[in-house]
C-alpha positions as CSV (number, residue, x, y, z in Angstrom):
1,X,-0.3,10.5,-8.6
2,X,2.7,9.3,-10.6
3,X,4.6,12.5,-10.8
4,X,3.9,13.0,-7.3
5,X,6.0,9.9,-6.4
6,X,8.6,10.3,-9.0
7,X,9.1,14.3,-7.5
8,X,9.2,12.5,-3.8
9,X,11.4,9.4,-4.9
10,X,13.7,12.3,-6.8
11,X,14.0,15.1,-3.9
12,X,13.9,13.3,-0.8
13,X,16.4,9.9,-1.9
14,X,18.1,12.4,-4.5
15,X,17.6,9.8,-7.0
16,X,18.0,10.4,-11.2
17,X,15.0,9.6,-13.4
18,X,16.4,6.4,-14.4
19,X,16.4,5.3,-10.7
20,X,13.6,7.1,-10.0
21,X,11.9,4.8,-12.9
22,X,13.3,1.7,-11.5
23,X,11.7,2.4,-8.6
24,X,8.8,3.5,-9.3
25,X,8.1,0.7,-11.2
26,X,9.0,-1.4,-8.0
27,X,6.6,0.3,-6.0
28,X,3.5,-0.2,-8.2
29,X,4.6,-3.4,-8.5
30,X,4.5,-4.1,-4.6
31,X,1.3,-2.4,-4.4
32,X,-0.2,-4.5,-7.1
33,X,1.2,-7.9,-5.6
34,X,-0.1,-6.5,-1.8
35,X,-3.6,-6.1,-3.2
36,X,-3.7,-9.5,-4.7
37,X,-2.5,-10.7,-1.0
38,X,-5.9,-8.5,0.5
39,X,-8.1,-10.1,-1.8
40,X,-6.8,-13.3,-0.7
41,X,-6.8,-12.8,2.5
42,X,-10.0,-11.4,3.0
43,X,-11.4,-14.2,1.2
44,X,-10.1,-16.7,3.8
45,X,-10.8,-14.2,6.6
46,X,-7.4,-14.7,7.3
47,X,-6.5,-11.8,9.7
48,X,-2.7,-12.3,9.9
49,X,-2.2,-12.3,6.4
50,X,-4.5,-9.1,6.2
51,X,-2.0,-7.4,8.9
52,X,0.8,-8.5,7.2
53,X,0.0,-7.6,3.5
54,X,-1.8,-4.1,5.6
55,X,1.9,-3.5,7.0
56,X,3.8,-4.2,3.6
57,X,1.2,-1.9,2.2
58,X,2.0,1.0,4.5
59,X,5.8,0.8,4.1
60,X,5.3,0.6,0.3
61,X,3.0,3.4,0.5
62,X,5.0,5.6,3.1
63,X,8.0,5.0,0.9
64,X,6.8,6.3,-2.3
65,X,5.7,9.3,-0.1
66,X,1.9,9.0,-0.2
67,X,1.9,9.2,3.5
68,X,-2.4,9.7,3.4
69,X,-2.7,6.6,1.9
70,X,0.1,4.9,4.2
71,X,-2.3,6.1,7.1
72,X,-5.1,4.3,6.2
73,X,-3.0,1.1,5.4
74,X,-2.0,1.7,8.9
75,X,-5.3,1.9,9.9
76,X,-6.2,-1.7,7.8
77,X,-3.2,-3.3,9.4
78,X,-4.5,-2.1,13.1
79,X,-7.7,-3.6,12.8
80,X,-6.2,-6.8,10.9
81,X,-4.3,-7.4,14.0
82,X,-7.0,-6.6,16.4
83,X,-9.2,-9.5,14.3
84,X,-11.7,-6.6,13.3
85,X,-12.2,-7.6,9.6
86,X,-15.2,-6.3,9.2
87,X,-13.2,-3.1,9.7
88,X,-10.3,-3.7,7.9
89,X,-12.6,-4.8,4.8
90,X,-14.2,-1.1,5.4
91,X,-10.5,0.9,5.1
92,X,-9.6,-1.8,2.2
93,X,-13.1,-0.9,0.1
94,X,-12.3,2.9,0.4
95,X,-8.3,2.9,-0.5
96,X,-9.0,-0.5,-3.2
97,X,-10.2,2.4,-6.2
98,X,-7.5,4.4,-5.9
99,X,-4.9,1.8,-5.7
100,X,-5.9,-0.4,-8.1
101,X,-5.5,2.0,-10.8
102,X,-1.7,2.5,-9.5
C-alpha cells in the first residue's frame, strides 16, 4: 500500500520523493491520530465525533488516493451522522485491520 500512495502522491500532485516522503508521512500520521479519535469516540458513543473523525478520515484517505478505503470512511461518516453506531462500528471493524498497520 505504501508505494501505491507515494506513486499517487508523485503523478497526480507531481510531487519529488522528498515531498512525496513528507507527505506520506503526514498522512499515516492523520490516519493514526483519526483512529485513536474512533476508538474514542466509539467508546463514549459519541456520534458527532465519530462523523467528524469518519469525515477527516475520508479526506485523508481520498487524498493519499486510496479512494476504496475513502468509500467506506464515507460510508462510517454517513451512519455516524445518522446516529447509526451500531453501523458505523460495523464499517470501522472491517477497515480498523488494514489501517492500523498504515
Amino acid at each position: 500500500m505504501e508505494q501505491r500512495v507515494k506513486e499517487h502522491l508523485c503523478h497526480v500532485y507531481g510531487l519529488g520523493i522528498d515531498d512525496v516522503e513528507e507527505l506520506y508521512g503526514l498522512g499515516r500520521q492523520t490516519i493514526r491520530e483519526t483512529l485513536c479519535r474512533l476508538n474514542d469516540a466509539f467508546a463514549r458513543s459519541d456520534a458527532q465525533e465519530v462523523t467528524d473523525a469518519g469525515h477527516m478520515l475520508k479526506g485523508a484517505l481520498f487524498n493519499m488516493g486510496l479512494a476504496e478505503l475513502a468509500e467506506q470512511a464515507k460510508a462510517l461518516e454517513l451512519a455516524g451522522k445518522s446516529g447509526r453506531l451500531q453501523e458505523a462500528r460495523t464499517v470501522y471493524a472491517a477497515l480498523f485491520p488494514v489501517l492500523s498497520s498504515f
